[in-house]
One Martini backbone bead per residue (centre of mass of N, CA, C, O) as a GRO file, in nm:
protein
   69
    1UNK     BB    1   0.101   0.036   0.017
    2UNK     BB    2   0.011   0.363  -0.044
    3UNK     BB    3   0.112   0.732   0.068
    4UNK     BB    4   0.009   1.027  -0.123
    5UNK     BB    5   0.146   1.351  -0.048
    6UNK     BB    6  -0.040   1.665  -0.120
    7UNK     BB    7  -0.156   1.943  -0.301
    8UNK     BB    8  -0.411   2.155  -0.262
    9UNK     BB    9  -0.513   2.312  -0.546
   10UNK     BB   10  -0.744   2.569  -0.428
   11UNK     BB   11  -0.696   2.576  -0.085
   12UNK     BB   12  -0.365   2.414  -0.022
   13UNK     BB   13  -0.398   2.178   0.142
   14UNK     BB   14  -0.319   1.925   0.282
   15UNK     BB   15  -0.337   1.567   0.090
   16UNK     BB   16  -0.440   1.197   0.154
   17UNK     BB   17  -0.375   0.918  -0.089
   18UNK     BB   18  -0.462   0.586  -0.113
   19UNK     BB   19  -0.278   0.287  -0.231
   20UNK     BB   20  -0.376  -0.057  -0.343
   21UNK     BB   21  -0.087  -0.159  -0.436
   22UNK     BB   22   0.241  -0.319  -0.582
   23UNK     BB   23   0.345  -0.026  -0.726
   24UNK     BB   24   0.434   0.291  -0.775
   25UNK     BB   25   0.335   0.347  -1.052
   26UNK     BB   26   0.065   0.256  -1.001
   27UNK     BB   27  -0.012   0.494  -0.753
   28UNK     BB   28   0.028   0.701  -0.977
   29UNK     BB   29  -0.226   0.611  -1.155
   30UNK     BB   30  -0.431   0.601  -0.956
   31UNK     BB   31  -0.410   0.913  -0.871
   32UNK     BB   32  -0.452   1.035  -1.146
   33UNK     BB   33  -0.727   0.918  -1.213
   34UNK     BB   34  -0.856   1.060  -0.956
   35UNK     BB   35  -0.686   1.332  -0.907
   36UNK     BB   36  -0.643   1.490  -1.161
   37UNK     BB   37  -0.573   1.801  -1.302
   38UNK     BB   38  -0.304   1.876  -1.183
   39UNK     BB   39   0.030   2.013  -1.021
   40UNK     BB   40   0.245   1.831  -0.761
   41UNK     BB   41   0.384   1.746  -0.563
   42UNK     BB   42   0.528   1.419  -0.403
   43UNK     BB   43   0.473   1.213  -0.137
   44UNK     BB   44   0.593   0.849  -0.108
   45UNK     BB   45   0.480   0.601   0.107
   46UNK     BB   46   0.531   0.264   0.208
   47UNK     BB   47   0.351   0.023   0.295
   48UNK     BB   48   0.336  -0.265   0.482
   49UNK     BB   49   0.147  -0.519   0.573
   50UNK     BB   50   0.214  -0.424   0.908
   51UNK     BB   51   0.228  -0.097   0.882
   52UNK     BB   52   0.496  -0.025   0.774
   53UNK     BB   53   0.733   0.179   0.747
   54UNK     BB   54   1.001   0.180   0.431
   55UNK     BB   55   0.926   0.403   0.205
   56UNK     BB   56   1.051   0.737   0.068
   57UNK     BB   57   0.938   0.954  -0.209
   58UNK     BB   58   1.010   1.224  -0.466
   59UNK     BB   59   0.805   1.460  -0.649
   60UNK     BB   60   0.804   1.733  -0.872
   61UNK     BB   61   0.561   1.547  -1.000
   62UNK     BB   62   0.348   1.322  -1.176
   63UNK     BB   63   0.573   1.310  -1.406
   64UNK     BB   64   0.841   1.251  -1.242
   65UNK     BB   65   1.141   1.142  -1.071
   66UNK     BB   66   1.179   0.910  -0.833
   67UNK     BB   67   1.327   1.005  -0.476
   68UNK     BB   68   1.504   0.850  -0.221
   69UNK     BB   69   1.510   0.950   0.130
   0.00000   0.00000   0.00000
């Protein structure tokens, strides 16, 4: 599962958005298909079955190369 945090370009505020992908660009593809029609920085944190996070990476925009922090 991953755990994708964007800005709300409208609003402003954070928002998160879960993803029961089995891969990243999965989770991005299907972020993409329910929120698009935005560019917003984007970070994706991923949880594994037990609930625990385990890899964070980051988005200059949701078309651009994750990065791991």
């Amino acid at each position: 599962m991953f755990e994708i945090q964007y800005r709300e370009p409208i609003l402003g505020g954070n928002r998160k958005f879960l993803a029961k992908t089995r891969t990243l660009m999965d989770a991005i593809a299907s972020f993409n298909l329910h929120k698009g029609g935005f560019d917003t920085p984007l970070r994706v944190k991923r949880i594994n079955v037990d609930g625990l996070h385990t890899h964070t990476r980051t988005l200059d925009g949701r078309y651009s190369v994750p990065r791991q922090v």
